[in-house]
SEVEX-100141 format. One record per residue (C-alpha): x, y, z; residue number from 1; residue in one letter. Coordinates in steps of 0.1 Angstrom, whole numbers, m for minus. Each point is the difference from the previous one (the first is absolute). Example, Ala and Ser with C-alpha at 12.3 -4.5 7.8 and 13.67 -1.06 7.14 Angstrom:
<sites>
<site xx="123" yy="m45" zz="78" i="1" aa="A"/>
<site xx="14" yy="34" zz="m7" i="2" aa="S"/>
</sites>
This chain:
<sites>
<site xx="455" yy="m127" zz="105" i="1" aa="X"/>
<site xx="m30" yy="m18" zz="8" i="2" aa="X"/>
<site xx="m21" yy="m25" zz="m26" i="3" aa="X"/>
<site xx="m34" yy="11" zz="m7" i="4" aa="X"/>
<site xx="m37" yy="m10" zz="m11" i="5" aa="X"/>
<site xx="m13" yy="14" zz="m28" i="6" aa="X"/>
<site xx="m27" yy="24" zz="12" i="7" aa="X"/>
<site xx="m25" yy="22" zz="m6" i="8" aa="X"/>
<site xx="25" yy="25" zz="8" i="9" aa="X"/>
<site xx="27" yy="m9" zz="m16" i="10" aa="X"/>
<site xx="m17" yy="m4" zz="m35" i="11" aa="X"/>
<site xx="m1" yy="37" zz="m1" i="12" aa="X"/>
<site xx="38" yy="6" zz="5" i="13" aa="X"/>
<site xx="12" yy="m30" zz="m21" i="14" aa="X"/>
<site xx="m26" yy="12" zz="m27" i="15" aa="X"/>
<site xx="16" yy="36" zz="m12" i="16" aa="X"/>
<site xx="17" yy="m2" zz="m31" i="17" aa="X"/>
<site xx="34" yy="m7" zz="9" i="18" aa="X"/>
<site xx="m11" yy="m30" zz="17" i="19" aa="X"/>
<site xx="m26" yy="m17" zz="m24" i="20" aa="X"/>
<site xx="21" yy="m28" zz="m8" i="21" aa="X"/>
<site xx="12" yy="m12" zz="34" i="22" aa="X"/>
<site xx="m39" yy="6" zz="8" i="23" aa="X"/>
<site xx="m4" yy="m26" zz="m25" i="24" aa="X"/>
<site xx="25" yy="m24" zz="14" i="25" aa="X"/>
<site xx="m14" yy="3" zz="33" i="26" aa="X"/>
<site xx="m28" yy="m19" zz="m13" i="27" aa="X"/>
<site xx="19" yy="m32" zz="m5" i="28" aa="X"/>
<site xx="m14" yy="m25" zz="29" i="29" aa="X"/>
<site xx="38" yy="m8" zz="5" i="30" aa="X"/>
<site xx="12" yy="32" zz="4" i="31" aa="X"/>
<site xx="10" yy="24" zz="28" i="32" aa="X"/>
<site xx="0" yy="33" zz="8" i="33" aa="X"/>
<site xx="23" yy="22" zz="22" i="34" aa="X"/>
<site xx="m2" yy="35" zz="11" i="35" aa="X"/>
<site xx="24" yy="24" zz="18" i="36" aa="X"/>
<site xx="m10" yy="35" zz="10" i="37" aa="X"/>
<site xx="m12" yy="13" zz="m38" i="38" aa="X"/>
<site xx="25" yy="m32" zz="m16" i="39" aa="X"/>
<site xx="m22" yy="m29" zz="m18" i="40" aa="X"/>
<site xx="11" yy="m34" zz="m16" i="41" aa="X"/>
<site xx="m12" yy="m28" zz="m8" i="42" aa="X"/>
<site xx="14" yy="m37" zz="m3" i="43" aa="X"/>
<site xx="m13" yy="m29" zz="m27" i="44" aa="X"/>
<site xx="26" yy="m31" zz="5" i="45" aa="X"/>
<site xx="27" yy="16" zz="m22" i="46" aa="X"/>
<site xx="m11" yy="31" zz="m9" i="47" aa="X"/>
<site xx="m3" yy="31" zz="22" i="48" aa="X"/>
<site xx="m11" yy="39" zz="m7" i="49" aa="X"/>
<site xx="5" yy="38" zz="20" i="50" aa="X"/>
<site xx="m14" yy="23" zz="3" i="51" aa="X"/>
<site xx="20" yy="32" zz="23" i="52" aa="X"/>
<site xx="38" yy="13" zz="4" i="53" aa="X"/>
<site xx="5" yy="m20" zz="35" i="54" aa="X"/>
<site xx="30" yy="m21" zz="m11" i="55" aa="X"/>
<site xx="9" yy="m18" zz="31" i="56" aa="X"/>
<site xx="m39" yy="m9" zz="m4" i="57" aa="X"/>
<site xx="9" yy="m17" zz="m37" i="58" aa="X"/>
<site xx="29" yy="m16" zz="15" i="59" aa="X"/>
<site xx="m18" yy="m16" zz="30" i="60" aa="X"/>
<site xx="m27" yy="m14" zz="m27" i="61" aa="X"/>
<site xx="32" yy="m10" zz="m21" i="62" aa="X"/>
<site xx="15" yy="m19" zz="27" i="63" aa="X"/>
<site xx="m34" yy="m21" zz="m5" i="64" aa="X"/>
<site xx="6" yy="m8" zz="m38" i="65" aa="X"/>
<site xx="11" yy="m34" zz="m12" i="66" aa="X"/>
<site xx="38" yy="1" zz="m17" i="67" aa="X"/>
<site xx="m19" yy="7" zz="m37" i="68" aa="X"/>
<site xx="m27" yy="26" zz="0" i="69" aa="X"/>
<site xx="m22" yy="32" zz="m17" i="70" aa="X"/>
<site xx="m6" yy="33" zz="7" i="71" aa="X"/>
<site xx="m29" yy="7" zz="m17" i="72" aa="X"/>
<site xx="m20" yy="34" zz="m7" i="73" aa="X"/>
<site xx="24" yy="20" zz="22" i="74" aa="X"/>
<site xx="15" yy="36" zz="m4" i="75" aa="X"/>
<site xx="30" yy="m4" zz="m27" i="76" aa="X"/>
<site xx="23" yy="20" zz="32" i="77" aa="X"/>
<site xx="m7" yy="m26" zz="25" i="78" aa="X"/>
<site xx="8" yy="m27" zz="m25" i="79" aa="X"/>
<site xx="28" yy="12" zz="m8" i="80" aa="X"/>
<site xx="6" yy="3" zz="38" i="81" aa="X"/>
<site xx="m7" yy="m40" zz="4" i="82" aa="X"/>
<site xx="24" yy="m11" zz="m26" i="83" aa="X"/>
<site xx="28" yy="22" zz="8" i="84" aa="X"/>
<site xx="m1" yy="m15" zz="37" i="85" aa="X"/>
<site xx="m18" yy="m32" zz="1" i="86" aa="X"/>
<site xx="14" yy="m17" zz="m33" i="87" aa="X"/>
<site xx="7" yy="m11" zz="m32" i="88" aa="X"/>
<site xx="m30" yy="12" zz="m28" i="89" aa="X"/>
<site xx="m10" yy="m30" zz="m22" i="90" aa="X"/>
<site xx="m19" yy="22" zz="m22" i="91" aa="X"/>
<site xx="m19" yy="35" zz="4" i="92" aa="X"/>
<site xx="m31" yy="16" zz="m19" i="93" aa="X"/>
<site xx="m4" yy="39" zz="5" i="94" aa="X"/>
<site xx="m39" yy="14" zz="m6" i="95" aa="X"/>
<site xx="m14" yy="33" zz="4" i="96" aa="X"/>
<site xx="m33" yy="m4" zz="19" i="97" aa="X"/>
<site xx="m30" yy="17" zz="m13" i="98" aa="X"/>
<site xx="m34" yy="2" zz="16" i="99" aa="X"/>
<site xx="m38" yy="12" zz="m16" i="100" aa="X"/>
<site xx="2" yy="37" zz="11" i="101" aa="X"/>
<site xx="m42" yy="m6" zz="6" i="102" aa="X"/>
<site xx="m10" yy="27" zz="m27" i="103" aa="X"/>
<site xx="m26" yy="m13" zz="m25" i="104" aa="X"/>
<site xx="12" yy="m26" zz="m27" i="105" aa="X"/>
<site xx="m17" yy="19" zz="m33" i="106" aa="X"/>
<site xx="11" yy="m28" zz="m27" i="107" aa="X"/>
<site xx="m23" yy="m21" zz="m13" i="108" aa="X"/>
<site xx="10" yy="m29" zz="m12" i="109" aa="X"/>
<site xx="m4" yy="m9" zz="m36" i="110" aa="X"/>
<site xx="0" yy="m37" zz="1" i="111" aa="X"/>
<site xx="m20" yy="m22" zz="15" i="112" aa="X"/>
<site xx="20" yy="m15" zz="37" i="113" aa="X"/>
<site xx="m8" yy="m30" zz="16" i="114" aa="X"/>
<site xx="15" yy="m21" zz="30" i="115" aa="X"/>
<site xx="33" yy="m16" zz="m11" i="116" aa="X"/>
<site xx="m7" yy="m41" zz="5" i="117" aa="X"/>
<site xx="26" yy="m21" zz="20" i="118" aa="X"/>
<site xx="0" yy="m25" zz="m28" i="119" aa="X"/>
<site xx="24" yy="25" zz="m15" i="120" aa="X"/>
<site xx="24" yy="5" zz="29" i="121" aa="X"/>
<site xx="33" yy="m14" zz="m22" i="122" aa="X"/>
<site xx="m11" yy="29" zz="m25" i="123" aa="X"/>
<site xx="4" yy="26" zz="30" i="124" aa="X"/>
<site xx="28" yy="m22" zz="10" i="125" aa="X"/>
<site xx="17" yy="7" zz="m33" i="126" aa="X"/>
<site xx="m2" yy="32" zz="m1" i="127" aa="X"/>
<site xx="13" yy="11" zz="32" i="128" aa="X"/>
<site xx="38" yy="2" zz="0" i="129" aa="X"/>
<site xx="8" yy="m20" zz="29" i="130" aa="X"/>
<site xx="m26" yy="m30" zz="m13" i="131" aa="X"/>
<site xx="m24" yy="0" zz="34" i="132" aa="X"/>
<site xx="m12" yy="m31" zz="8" i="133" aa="X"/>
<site xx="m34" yy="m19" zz="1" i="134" aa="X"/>
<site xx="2" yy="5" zz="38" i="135" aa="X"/>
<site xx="0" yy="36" zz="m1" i="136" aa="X"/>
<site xx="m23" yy="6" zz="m33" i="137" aa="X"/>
<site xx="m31" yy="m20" zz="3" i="138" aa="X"/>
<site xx="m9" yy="5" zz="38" i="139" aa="X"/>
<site xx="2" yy="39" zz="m10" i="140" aa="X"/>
<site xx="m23" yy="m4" zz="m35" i="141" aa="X"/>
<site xx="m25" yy="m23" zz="20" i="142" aa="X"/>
<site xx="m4" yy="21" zz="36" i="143" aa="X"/>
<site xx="11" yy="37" zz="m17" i="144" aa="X"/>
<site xx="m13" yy="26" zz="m24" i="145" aa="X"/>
<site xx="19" yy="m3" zz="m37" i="146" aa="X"/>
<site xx="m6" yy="12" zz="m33" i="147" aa="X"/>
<site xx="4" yy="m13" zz="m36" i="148" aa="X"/>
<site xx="m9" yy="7" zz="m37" i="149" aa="X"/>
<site xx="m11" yy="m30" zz="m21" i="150" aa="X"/>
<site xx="2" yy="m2" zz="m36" i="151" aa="X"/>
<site xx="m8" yy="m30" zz="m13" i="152" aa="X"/>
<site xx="m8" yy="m12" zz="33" i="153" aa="X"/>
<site xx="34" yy="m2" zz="12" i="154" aa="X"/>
<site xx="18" yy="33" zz="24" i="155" aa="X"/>
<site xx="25" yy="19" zz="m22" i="156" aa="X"/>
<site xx="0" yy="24" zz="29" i="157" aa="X"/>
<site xx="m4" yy="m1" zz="37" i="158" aa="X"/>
<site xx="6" yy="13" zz="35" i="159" aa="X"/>
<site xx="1" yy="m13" zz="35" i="160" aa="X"/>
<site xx="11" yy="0" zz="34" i="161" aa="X"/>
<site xx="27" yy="m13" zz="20" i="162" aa="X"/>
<site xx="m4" yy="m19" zz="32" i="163" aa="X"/>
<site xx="5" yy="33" zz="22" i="164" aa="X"/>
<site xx="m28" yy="22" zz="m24" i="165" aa="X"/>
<site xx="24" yy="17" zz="m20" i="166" aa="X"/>
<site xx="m10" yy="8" zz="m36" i="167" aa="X"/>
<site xx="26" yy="m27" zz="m24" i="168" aa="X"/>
<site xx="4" yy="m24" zz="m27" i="169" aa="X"/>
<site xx="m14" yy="26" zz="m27" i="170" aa="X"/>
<site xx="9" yy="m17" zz="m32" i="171" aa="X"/>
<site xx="m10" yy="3" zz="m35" i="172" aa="X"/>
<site xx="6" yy="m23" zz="m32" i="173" aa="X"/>
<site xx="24" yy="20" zz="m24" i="174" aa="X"/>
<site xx="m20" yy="m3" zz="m27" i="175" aa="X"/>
<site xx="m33" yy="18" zz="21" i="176" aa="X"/>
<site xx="26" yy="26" zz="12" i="177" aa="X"/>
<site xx="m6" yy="38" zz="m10" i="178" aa="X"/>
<site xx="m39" yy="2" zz="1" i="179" aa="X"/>
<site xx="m6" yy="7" zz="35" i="180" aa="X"/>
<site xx="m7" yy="m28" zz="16" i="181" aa="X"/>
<site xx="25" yy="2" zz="31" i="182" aa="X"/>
<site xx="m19" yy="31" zz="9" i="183" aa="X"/>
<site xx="m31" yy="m13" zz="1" i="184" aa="X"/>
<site xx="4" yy="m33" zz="21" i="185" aa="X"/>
<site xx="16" yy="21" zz="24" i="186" aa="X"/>
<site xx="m30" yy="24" zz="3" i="187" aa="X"/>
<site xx="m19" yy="m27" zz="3" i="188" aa="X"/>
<site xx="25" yy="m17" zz="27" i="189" aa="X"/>
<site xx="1" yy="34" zz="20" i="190" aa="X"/>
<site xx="m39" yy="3" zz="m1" i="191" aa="X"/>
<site xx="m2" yy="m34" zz="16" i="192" aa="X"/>
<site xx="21" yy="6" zz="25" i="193" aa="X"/>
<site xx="m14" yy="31" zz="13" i="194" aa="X"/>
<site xx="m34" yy="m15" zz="m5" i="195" aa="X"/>
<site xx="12" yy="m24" zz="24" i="196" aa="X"/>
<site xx="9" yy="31" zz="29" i="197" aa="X"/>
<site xx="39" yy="m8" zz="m10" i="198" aa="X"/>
<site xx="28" yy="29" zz="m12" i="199" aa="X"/>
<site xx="17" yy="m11" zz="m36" i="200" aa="X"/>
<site xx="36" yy="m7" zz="6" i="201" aa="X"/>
<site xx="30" yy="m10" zz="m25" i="202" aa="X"/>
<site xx="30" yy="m5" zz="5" i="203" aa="X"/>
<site xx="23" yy="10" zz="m33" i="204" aa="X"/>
<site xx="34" yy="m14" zz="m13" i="205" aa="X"/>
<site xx="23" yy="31" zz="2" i="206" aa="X"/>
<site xx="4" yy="10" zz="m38" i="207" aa="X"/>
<site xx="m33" yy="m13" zz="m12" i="208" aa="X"/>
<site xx="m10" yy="36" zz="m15" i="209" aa="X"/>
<site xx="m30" yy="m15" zz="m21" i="210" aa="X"/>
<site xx="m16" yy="m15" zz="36" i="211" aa="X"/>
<site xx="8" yy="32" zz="14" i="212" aa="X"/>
<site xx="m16" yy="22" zz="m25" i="213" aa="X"/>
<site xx="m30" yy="m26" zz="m6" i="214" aa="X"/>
<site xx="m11" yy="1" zz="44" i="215" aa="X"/>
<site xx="0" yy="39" zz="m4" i="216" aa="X"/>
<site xx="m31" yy="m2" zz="m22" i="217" aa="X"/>
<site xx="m18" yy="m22" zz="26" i="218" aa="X"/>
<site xx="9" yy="26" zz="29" i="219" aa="X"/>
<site xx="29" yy="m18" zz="12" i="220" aa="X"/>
<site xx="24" yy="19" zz="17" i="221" aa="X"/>
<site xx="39" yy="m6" zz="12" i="222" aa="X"/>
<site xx="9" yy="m2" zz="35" i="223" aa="X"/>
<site xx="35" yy="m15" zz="6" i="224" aa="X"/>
<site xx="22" yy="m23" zz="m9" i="225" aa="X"/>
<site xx="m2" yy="m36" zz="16" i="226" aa="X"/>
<site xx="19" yy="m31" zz="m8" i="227" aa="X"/>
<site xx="1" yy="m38" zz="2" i="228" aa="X"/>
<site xx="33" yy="m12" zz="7" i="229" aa="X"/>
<site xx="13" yy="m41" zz="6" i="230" aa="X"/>
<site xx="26" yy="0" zz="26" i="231" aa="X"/>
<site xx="17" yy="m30" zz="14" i="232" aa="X"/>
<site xx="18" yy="8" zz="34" i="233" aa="X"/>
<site xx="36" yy="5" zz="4" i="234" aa="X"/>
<site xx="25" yy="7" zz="33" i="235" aa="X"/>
<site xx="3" yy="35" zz="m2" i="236" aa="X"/>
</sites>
C-alpha cells in the first residue's frame, strides 16, 4: 500500500463511475489517497471510502481509523465486510448508485430554473432527512451548479450537489408537488454538470421508487449498490 498524489493519471481511474464519489472526496485539501495494485481509498479525518475486493488492503486503511468512523460511498459487500469484522455499526444507509448513461437529455423543462441562493440553505436543510448543515450547504450553493424554481420569488423546488459532486437534496414544497417540477430542476442540474465536462451521479435511498423512476427520464442509469455505514471499533 503506498499513499499517493492525485495525478493526471490517476484522475482517469478514480473518475469511472463506480468511483465518482471517492473522486470527489479526493478533492478535500485534508484528505488522502491510497492505492494498492487496482485497490483505491481515500481518508478525510473520520471518514474513509473503497474502491476494489483487496480486503487485507481495507483492513490495513482500517487500522488507520480513529475508534468512531464512516465508510462512505463504498460497495454495500465490502461494508458489510467492515462491520462484520472491524465493529459495532452506529447507523447504516443503503443506496443504489446511478450514473447519466451520456445519451441526450430530450426534456425540456417547462418552468423557468434558476441558481438556488445560499440565503436559503435551512430551506434545503429542512428538507433533507438527516437536516445537513450550514457547513456543508452554502459552500456547495456558492462554489457549485444548483437549480431552483421560484414562485413568488421564493424556491418551492430545487436541486444541488453534495460536497463530493453527487446529484442530492432534491426537494419540493408539498403543496408544488405533482406538476413536474422535480424533473425539471434536475434536467437542468444534469445539463450543468455536463456543461461543466462532469458525469451526473446520485446516489438513491434503497426503496425510494419515485427517485428511481424520476433519474430514468433524465438518462440515469443503476450501477450497484453502495452504502454509508457509522461504525465505532470493537475487539473482535
Amino acid at each position: 500500500m503506498k499513499k499517493v498524489k492525485l495525478d493526471n493519471n490517476l484522475e482517469k481511474q478514480f473518475k469511472c463511475d463506480t468511483t465518482l464519489n471517492l473522486f470527489g472526496m479526493a478533492q478535500s485539501p485534508t484528505a488522502s489517497v491510497f492505492v494498492e495494485g487496482d485497490n483505491m481509498a481515500v481518508v478525510d479525518g473520520d471518514q474513509c471510502g473503497f474502491y476494489g475486493s483487496n480486503t487485507q488492503f481495507v483492513d490495513s486503511i482500517i487500522e488507520m481509523m480513529p475508534e468512531s468512523f464512516e465508510v462512505c460511498a463504498t460497495a454495500t459487500s465490502l461494508v458489510e465486510y467492515i462491520a462484520e469484522k472491524h465493529g459495532h455499526v452506529d447507523w447504516k444507509t443503503d443506496c443504489g448508485l446511478f450514473v447519466y448513461n451520456g445519451k441526450p437529455i430530450e426534456h425540456q423543462p417547462t418552468y423557468h430554473t434558476q441558481e438556488m441562493s445560499a440565503d436559503y440553505w435551512q430551506m434545503v436543510s429542512e428538507g433533507t432527512p438527516y437536516k445537513a448543515s450550514r457547513d456543508e450547504i452554502v459552500p456547495n450553493l456558492q462554489n457549485k451548479p444548483s437549480s431552483a424554481i421560484y414562485v413568488d420569488g421564493r424556491p418551492v423546488c430545487w436541486a444541488m450537489l453534495h460536497t463530493t459532486g453527487s446529484l442530492g437534496m432534491l426537494y419540493t414544497l408539498p403543496e408544488f408537488r405533482r406538476r413536474g417540477m422535480a424533473l425539471d430542476v434536475s434536467v437542468d442540474l444534469c445539463r450543468k454538470v455536463i456543461a461543466q465536462g462532469n458525469k451526473p451521479f446520485a446516489y438513491i435511498v434503497k426503496g425510494n421508487t419515485a427517485s428511481e423512476q424520476l433519474s430514468q427520464k433524465y438518462n440515469m442509469e443503476y450501477v450497484g449498490d453502495y452504502s454509508w455505514v457509522g461504525i465505532t471499533k470493537e475487539n473482535k
